[in-house]
N, C-alpha and C positions, 0 to 999 in steps of 0.2 A: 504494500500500500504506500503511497506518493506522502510525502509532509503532509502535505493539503490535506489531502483527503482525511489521514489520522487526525489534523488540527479541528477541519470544520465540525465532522464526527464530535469531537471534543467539545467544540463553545455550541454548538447543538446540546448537545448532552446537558452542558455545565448551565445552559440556558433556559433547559429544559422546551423545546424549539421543535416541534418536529419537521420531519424533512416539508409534508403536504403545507402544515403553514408557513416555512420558507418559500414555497415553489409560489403558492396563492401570494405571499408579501409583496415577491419580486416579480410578479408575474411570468418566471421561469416554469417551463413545462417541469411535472415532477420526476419525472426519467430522466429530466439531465441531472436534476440534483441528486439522485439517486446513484446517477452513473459517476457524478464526482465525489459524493462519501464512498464509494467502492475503488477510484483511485480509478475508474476506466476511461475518463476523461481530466482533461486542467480547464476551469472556465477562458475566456477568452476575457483581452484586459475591460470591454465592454459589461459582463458577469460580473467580473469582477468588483464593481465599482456598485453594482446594484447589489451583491452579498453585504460588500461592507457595510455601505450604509444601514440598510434592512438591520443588519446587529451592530450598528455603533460604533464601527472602529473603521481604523479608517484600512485601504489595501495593503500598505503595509504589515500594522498589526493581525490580520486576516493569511496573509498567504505570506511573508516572509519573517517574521520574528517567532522566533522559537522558546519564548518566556512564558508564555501562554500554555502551549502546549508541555512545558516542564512542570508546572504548576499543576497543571489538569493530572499527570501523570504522579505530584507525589501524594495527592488529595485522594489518588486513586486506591496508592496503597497503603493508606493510613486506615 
């Protein structure tokens, strides 16, 4: 599985977010969001701009900082 897809997985989760009211927010179809928590696609920088916002952070924090995704992982095994 791709960063991404482990991370969104992750602030989905930590958000409690499911994938269907991501796809209705952004009005992305839910098989691409599906296909990007599975790591079978990477959005395009377009997606991308509409994930962030939809949860707050900006494309950065979303698809390249790995802080997020450390955090999610030690909460996970506490």
């Amino acid at each position: 599985m791709s960063f991404f897809a482990t991370k969104l997985e992750m602030i989905l989760h930590e958000r409690n977010i499911s994938q269907s009211a991501l796809a209705r927010n952004t009005g992305v179809d839910k098989s691409l969001i599906n296909k990007w928590v599975k790591g079978r696609h990477i959005p395009s920088a377009h997606f991308m701009t509409k994930i962030a916002r939809e949860l707050s952070m900006t494309e950065q924090e979303v698809f390249f900082d790995s802080s997020f995704t450390s955090s999610c992982k030690d909460k996970k095994s506490t």
